[in-house]
Every structure is written in structure tokens, then in C-alpha cells.
N, C-alpha and C positions, 0 to 999 in steps of 0.2 A: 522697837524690838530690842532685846536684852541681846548680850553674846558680846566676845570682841568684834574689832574692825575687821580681823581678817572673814573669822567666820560669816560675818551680815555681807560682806564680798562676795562668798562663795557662794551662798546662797542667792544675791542679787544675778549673779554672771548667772545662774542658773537659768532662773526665772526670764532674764532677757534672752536669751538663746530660745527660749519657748515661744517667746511673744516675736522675735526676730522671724522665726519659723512661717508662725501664722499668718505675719503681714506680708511676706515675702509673697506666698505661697495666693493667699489671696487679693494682694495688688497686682499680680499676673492675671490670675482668673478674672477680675473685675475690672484691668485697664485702669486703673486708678491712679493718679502720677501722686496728689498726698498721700496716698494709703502705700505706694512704694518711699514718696520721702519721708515719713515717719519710718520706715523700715530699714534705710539708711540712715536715719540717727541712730536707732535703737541698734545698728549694728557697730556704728562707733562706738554706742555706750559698752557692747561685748570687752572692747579694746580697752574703754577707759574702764572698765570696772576692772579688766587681768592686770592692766599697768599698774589702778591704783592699790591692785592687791599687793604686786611684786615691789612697791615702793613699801608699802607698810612694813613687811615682812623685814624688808631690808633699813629701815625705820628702826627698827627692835635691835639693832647692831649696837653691841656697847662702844663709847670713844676707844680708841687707839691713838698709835702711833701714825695713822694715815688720816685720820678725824680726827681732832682732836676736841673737838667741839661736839661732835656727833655726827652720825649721819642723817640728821634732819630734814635738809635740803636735798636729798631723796624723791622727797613728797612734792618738794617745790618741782623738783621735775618734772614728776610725773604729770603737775595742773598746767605747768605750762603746754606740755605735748598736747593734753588733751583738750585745752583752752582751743591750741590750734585747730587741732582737729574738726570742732565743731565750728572754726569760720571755711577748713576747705570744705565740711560737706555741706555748708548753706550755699555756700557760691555754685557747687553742683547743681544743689533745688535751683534756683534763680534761674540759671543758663538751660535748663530743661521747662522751667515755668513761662519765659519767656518763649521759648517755640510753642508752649502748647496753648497761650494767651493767641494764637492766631490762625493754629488748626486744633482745636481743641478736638479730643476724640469720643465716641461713646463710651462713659462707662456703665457698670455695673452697678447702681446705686445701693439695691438691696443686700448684695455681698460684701459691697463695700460697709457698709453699717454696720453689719455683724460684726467683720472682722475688726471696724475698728471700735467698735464696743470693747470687745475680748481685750484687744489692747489699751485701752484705756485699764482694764481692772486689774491687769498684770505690770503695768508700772504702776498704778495704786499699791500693788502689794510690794512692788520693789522700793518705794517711796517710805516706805513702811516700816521692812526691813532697814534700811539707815538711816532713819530716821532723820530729828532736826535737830539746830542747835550744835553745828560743830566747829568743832576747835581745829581741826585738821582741815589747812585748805586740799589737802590729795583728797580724803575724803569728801569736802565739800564740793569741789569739782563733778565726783561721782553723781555726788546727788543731781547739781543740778543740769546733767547732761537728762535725769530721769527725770526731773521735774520739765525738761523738756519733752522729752517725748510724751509728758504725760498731756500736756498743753497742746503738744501736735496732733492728739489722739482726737482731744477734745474739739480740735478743727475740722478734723478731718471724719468725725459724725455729724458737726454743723453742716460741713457739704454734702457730705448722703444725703440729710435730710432735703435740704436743696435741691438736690437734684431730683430727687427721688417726688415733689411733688409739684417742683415746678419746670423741671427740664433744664435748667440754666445749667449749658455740663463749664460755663468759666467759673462755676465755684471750687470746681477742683484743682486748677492752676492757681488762682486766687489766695484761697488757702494754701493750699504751697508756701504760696509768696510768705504769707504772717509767718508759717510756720518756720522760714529761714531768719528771717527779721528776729524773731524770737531767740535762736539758736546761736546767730551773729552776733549780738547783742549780748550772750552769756558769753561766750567765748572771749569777746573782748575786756569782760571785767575781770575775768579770772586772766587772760593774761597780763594784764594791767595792774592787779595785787600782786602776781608772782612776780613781774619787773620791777616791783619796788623794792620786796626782798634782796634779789639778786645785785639790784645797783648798790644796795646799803642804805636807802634812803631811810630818813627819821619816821620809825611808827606815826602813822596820824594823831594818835594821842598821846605824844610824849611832845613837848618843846624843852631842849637840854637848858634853855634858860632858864623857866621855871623850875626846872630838877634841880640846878645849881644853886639858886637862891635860895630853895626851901634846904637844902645843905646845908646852905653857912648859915642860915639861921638857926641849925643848930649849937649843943654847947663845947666850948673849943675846939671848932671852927673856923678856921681866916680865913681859906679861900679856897677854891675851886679851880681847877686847871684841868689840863689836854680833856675835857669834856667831849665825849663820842657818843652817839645813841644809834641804833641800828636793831636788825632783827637776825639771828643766827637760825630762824627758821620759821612757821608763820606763828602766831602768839608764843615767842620766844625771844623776849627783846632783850638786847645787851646794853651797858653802861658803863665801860670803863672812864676812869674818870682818878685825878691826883689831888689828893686833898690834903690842906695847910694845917696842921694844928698848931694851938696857943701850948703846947706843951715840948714843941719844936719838930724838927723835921717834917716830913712829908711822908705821904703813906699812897700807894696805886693800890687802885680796886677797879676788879670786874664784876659786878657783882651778874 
């Protein structure tokens, strides 16, 4: 979808408050425990999609005297909050999947389907709206809390259908389970890229040694010094670095 980051936000937080609604409203009526943990993602996703709105916004701040660098790591913020986020509510799924792996309840199988049909086609559309391909992990965050709910939608009609024609009601706890697994599993990579930011550690695709030798081998070049590589925000790598010339003295760059 075309537009800026902010606006495919506004309109993503919309569309999740809809589908939040629906699954809410029909994981009550149908006793459904995936059909309420997809709806506890999708109610994180509310939160990660207003956070990673108010980081963008605040993204857009020119350097200052208080940044001097920008406020880029903003965004880095916001993925790590939200990173979190989706390992406390898979631990929630889990500790609710395990009690109902042993008294599992009646559900509603036919309700349960619809509703999460519906859901499924409204993170389709939020999917859609921000689209792929991004440069911003605040924004990539966003997506892939939707790329999960869109994944837990898709379980969680595997189970209706299950139940709905063989009675087996452990596909619903079951499910569950993948669906936290799933959620865990994202939360832990995105806060894993944002701790590498924060520590300062060297981009995966920089080694400062090869950056240094392809230097001096340029013309009137000796030599390379105080070499650093790091990231001032996500695809924003820095290089300061003291370089020897055959013309004399020494020259510091940041580039």
C-alpha cells in the first residue's frame, strides 16, 4: 500500500481494533481458548502498532542539541517494547494451554470458524497495508506481530475444522500451543536485532578490517587508525575512522 509510515499505522491500528472486537466477542461466545489467543495477540498488536506510530512521528525530529545524531533509536525502542511484548503474551497462551491440555472444554466449533475466518482477512488486509520490504525495524516489528496473528488465525481455523468434524476439542489448546511458539520466536529475533544496536555491536555485514584495507588501498593512503563500526540506528551504520595520508598529516572521519 502507497502512503507514509504514519498513515499505513493509522489505518493498520484501525483495522486491528476491528478484528480485536470480533475475536474477542466470539472467543466468549464459542469458548474458544485459540480464538481468545489470537485475540490477545491482535490486542498487543493495538499497542505495538500506537507505539510504533508515536516512535515514527518522533522519528521525524530533526538532530539537535539533545541528539545529535538524531532521534533514530526512537524506533529502536519501540521494537524492543514490542519484541517483549509478544514473549509476555505467548507465556500467558502456554500457562492457559497447559490447563486446558487436561480439562479441555466444549467449544463452539462453527463460531469459532467464522470468526476466525473474518480474522484471518483483516490481518490480510493489515498485512497489506504495511506492506514488505522494510528498512525500519519499528516498523518491521509492526508487521511481524500481524504476520502473526495472521499465522494464528490460520491455526486457529485448522482447529474448527477439527473439531467441527472430528470432536477432538485438544485441537484447540494444541493450537494454542504453535500459536505461542510462533509469537515467542518473533519476539525473540526482533529483540535480539534491537540488542545489537544498543550494545554498539558491528553490523553483520561490515567487518572494519576489510573496510580498512580496501582504504589503504586506496591513492595516498598509509594507514588506517581508531577504526569503529556500529549502528546509530537500524540500517544506519557508522564508521568513524583516522586516516594517514602520503601528503602528511592525518585526517578523522565519520562518515
Amino acid at each position: 500500500m502507497q502512503g507514509s509510515r504514519e498513515k499505513r499505522l493509522i489505518w493498520s491500528i484501525v483495522v486491528t481494533l476491528v478484528v480485536f472486537a470480533g475475536e474477542m466477542v466470539g472467543g466468549f461466545l464459542s469458548n474458544s481458548l485459540s480464538l481468545l489467543s489470537d485475540a490477545g495477540h491482535v490486542f498487543t498488536d493495538v499497542f505495538a502498532l500506537a507505539l510504533s506510530l508515536i516512535a515514527a512521528l518522533i522519528m521525524k525530529r530533526p538532530s539537535d542539541y539533545r541528539a545529535t545524531y538524531g532521534y533514530q533509536r526512537i524506533g529502536l525502542l519501540a521494537a524492543f517494547i514490542n519484541g517483549s511484548s509478544l514473549i509476555v503474551i505467548s507465556i500467558f497462551i502456554f500457562i492457559e494451554s497447559y490447563k486446558r491440555f487436561f480439562t479441555p472444554p466444549e467449544v463452539d466449533a462453527g463460531l469459532m470458524l467464522v470468526v476466525a475466518v473474518a480474522g484471518l482477512a483483516g490481518n490480510l488486509v493489515m498485512a497489506w497495508i504495511l506492506g514488505t520490504g522494510h528498512s525500519d525495524l519499528n516498523i518491521k516489528t509492526a508487521w511481524l506481530h500481524v504476520i502473526g496473528d495472521t499465522l494464528s488465525s490460520g491455526g486457529v481455523i485448522v482447529a474448527a475444522i477439527v473439531i467441527r468434524f472430528t470432536g477432538w476439542w485438544l485441537a484447540d489448546p494444541l493450537v494454542s500451543t504453535m500459536v505461542g511458539i510462533i509469537i515467542i520466536v518473533s519476539g525473540v529475533r526482533v529483540i535480539k536485532e534491537t540488542l545489537w544496536i544498543f550494545l554498539e555491536l558491528s553490523p553483520l555485514a561490515f567487518r572494519a578490517e576489510d573496510i580498512s584495507k580496501m582504504i589503504c588501498g586506496m591513492d595516498n593512503i598509509m594507514g588506517v587508525h581508531d577504526v569503529h563500526v556500529w549502528c546509530i540506528g537500524h540500517g544506519i551504520p557508522a564508521f568513524p575512522h583516522t586516516c594517514s595520508s602520503t601528503t602528511g598529516g592525518s585526517v578523522k572521519r565519520t562518515p
